[in-house]
LOLOLUM-170856 format. One line per 4 residues: number of its first residue (from 0); their letters; for each residue x, y, z of C-alpha. Coordinates in Angstrom, 2 decimals. Layout:
N
NUM = a = X Y Z; ...;
//
This chain:
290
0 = xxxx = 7.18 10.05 25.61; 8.52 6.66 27.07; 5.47 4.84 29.58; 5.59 4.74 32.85;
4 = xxxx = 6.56 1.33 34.85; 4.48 2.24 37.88; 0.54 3.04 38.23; -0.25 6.98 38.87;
8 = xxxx = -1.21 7.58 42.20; -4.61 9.81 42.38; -6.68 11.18 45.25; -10.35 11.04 45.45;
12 = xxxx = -11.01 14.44 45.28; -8.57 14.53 41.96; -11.01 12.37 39.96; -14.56 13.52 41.60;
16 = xxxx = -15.90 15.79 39.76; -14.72 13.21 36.78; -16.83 10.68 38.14; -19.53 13.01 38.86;
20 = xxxx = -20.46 14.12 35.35; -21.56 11.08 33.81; -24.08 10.22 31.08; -27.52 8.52 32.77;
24 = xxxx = -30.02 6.36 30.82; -33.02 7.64 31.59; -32.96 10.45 29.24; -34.30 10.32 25.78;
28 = xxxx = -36.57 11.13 22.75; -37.76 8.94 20.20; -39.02 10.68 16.92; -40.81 9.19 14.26;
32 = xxxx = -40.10 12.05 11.27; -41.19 11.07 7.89; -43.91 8.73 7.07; -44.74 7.54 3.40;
36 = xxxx = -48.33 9.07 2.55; -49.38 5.51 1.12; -48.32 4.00 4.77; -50.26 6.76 6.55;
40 = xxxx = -53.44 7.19 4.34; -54.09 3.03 4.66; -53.18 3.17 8.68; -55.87 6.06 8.74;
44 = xxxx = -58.51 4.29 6.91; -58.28 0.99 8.75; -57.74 2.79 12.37; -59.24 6.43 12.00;
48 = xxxx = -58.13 7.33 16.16; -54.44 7.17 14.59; -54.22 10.60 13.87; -51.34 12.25 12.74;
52 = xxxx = -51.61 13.93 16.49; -50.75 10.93 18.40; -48.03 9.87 14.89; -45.55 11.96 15.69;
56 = xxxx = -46.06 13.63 19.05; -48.18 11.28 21.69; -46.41 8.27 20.09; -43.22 9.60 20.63;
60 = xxxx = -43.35 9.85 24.38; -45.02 6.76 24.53; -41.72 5.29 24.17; -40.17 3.93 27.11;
64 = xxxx = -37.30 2.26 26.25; -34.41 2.32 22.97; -31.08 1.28 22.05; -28.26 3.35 21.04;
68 = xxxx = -27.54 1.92 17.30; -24.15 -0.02 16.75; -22.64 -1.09 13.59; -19.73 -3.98 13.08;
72 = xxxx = -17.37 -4.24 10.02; -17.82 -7.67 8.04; -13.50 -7.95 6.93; -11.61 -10.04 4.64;
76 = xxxx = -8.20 -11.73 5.52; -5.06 -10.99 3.29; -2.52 -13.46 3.83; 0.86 -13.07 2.71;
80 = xxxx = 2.19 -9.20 2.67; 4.19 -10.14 5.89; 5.45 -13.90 6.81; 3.49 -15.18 9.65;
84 = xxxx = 1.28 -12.49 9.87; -2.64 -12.70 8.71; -3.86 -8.64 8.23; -7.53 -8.04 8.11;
88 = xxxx = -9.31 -5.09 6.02; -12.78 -3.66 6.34; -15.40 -4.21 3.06; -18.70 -3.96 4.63;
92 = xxxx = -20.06 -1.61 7.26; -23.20 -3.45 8.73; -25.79 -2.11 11.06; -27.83 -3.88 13.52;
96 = xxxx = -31.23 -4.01 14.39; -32.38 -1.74 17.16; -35.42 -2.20 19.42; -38.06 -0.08 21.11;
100 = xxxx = -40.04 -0.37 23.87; -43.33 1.19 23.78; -46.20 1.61 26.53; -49.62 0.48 25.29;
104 = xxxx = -52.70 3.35 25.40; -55.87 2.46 26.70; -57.00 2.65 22.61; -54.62 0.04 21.72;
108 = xxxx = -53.69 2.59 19.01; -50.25 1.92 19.48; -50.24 -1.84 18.92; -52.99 -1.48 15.98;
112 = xxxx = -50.70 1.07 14.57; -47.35 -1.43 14.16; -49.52 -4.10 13.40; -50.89 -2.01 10.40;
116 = xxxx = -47.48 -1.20 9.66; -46.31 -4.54 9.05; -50.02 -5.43 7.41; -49.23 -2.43 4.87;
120 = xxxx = -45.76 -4.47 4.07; -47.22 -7.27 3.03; -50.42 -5.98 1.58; -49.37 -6.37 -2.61;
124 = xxxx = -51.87 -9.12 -3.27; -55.24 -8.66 -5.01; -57.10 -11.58 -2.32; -58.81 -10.73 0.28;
128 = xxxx = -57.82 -11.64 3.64; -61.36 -13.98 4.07; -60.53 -15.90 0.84; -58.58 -19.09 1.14;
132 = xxxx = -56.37 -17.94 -1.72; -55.14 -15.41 0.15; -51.39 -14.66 -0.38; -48.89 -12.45 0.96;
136 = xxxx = -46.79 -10.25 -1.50; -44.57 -7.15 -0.18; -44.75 -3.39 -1.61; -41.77 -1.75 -2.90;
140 = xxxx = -39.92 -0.46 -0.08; -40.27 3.45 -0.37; -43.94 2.83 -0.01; -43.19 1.37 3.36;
144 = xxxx = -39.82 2.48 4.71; -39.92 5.44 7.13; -37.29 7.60 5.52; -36.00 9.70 9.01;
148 = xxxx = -36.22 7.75 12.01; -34.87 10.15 14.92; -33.49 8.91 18.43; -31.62 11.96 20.59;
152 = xxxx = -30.01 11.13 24.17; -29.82 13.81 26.70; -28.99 14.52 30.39; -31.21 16.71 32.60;
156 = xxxx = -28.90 19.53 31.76; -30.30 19.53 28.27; -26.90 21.06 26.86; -25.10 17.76 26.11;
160 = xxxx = -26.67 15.58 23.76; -26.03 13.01 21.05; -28.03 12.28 18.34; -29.01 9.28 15.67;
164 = xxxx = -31.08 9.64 12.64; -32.14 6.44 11.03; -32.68 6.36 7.73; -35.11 4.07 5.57;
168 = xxxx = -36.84 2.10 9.25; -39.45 -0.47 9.47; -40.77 -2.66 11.79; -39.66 -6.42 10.82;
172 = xxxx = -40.28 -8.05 14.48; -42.75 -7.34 16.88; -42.15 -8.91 20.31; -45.15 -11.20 21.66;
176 = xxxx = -46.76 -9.41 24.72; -47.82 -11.74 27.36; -50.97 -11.67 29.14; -52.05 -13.54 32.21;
180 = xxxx = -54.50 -13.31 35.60; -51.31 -13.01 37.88; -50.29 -9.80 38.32; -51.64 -6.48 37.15;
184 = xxxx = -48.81 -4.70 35.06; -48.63 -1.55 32.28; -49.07 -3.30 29.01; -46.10 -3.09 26.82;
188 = xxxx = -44.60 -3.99 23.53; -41.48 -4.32 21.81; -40.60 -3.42 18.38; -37.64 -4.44 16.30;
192 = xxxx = -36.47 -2.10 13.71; -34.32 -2.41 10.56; -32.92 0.06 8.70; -30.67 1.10 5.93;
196 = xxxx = -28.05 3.17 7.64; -27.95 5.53 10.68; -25.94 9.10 10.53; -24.45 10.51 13.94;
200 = xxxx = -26.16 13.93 13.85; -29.01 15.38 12.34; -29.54 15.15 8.85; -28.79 19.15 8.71;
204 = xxxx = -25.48 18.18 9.52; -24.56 17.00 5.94; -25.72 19.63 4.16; -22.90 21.68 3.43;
208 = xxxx = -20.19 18.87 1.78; -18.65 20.56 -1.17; -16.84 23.18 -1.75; -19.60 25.02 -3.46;
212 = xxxx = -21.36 25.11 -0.23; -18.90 26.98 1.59; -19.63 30.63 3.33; -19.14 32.65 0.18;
216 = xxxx = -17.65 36.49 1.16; -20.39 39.00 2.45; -22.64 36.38 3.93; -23.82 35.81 7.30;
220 = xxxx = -23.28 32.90 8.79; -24.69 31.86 12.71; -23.86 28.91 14.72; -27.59 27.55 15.42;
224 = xxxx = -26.47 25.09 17.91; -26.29 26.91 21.54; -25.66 23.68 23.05; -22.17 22.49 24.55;
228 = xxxx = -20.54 24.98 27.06; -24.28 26.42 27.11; -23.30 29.86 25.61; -25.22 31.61 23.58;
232 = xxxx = -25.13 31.21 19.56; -22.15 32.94 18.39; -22.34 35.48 14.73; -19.70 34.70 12.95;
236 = xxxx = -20.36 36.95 10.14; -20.37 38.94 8.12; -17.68 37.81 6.16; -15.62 40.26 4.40;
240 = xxxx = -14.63 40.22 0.83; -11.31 39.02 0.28; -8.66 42.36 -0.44; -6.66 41.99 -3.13;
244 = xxxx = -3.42 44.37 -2.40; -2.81 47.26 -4.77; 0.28 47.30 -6.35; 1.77 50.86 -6.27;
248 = xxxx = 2.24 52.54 -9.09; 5.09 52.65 -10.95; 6.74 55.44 -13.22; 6.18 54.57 -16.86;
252 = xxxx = 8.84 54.47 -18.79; 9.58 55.48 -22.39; 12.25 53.96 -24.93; 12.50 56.58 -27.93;
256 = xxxx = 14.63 54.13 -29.97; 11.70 52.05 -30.30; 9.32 54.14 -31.45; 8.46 54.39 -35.39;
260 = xxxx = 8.75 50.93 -35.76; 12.35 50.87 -33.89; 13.69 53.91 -36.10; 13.13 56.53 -33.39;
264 = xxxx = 15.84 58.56 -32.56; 18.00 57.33 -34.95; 18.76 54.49 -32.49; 19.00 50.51 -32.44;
268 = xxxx = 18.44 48.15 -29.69; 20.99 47.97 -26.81; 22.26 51.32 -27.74; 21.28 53.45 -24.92;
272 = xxxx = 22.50 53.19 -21.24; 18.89 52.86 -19.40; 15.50 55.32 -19.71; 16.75 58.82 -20.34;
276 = xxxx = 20.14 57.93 -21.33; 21.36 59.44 -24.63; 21.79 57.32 -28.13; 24.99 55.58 -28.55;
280 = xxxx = 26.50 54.44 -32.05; 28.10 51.15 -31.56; 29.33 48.92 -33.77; 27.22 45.97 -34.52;
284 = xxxx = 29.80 42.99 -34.17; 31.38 44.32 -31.33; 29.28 46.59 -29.69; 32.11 48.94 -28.83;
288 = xx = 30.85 52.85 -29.27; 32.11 54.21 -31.80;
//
């Protein structure tokens, strides 16, 4: 349809309950869901009040603030298809580096545990840390990388939601915290993660992505998400098996000129007039009875 010339005109009370469903910040959940057992069993023996506990529950809603991944496209020009015009495409999709904001416990246990973290990283060489030969030399990375990072965002509704699972995260920059006399504040610190990729959705999202995975007839299938419109979880099976139609039957018919080896009935092909029809003599060049 052709555009208008001329804005809309719209009333407030046309576009206020528009304006009055919108998505506030202060909603969230961080998740830390999948820890290397190397990572967690040096953390533990360094730090024993880093329980798994306070891993992945207290440390979770010790999180005060988080960003809402992005990604950018790095592109390549191609010059040339069309005069005068340069066309970009897409080659590389490239995520950047998201940041937390955690508060500090009382136990520090939440600044000794990312400063472990990166310690573990760089903990390959065979020199201890009080020799002066000491060197730094980095693990391979599934000893380090937290495989499922989890971030969801919510509203106080709890029925809307969106959800980012990181996958492969580690801490490669944490933020200086500063300290002074001044003024009496909740300790805090900042943590910079990178990771390999992020999925929109949970990872149970892509588990069905081949055909083979598909509802297969006589199972039962459920929707296990009862958020959205906030209805309950709808059965959508069982799922018949597919009918196939029956074909009705037909009346068999018999051709006594081909029985004995096409002698029957003292007959030849093309000599009768249909099933039942009597034996006709024709003549073989013509096929005129005779």
């Amino acid at each position: 349809m052709p555009r208008r010339n001329y804005p809309r005109r719209r009333s407030t009370e046309d576009i206020r309950s528009l304006f009055t469903n919108v998505a506030t910040t202060n909603h969230f959940e961080f998740q830390l869901l999948a820890f290397p057992n190397s990572l967690i069993d040096f953390v533990q023996r360094k730090e024993p009040l880093l329980s798994t506990y306070f891993l992945t529950r207290e440390l979770n809603l010790l999180c005060k603030g988080a960003e809402l991944p992005g990604a950018t496209f790095a592109t390549a020009q191609i010059k040339g298809n069309y005069m005068g015009i340069v066309q970009k495409y897409a080659h590389t999709r490239i995520f950047t580096d998201t940041t937390f904001t955690f508060i500090v416990d009382k136990g520090y246990k939440v600044m000794k545990f990312f400063q472990l973290w990166q310690e573990f990283i760089a903990s390959g060489g065979e020199v201890s840390q009080d020799k002066k030969a000491f060197y730094n030399r980095m693990l391979y990375p599934d000893t380090y990388k937290c495989s499922q990072m989890g971030l969801t965002k919510f509203d106080k509704d709890h029925f809307q939601q969106v959800e980012y699972t990181f996958i492969n995260a580690f801490p490669v920059n944490i933020v200086p915290s500063a300290v002074d006399y001044a003024n009496n504040r909740v300790l805090e610190i900042s943590v910079t993660f990178a990771y390999d990729r992020y999925v929109l959705g949970s990872i149970r999202s892509l588990e069905r992505t081949s055909k083979s995975d598909q509802p297969k007839p006589g199972n039962r299938e459920y929707s296990s998400n009862p958020r959205g419109n906030g209805e309950t979880p709808e059965v959508t099976g069982p799922i018949p098996p597919r009918s196939i139609p029956v074909e009705p039957s037909q009346e068999e018919w018999t051709y006594p000129q081909f029985e004995n080896g096409g002698n029957g009935t003292n007959s030849n092909y093309g000599n009768t007039y249909g099933p039942g029809s009597d034996f006709v003599p024709r003549d073989s060049a013509t096929g005129v009875p005779i």
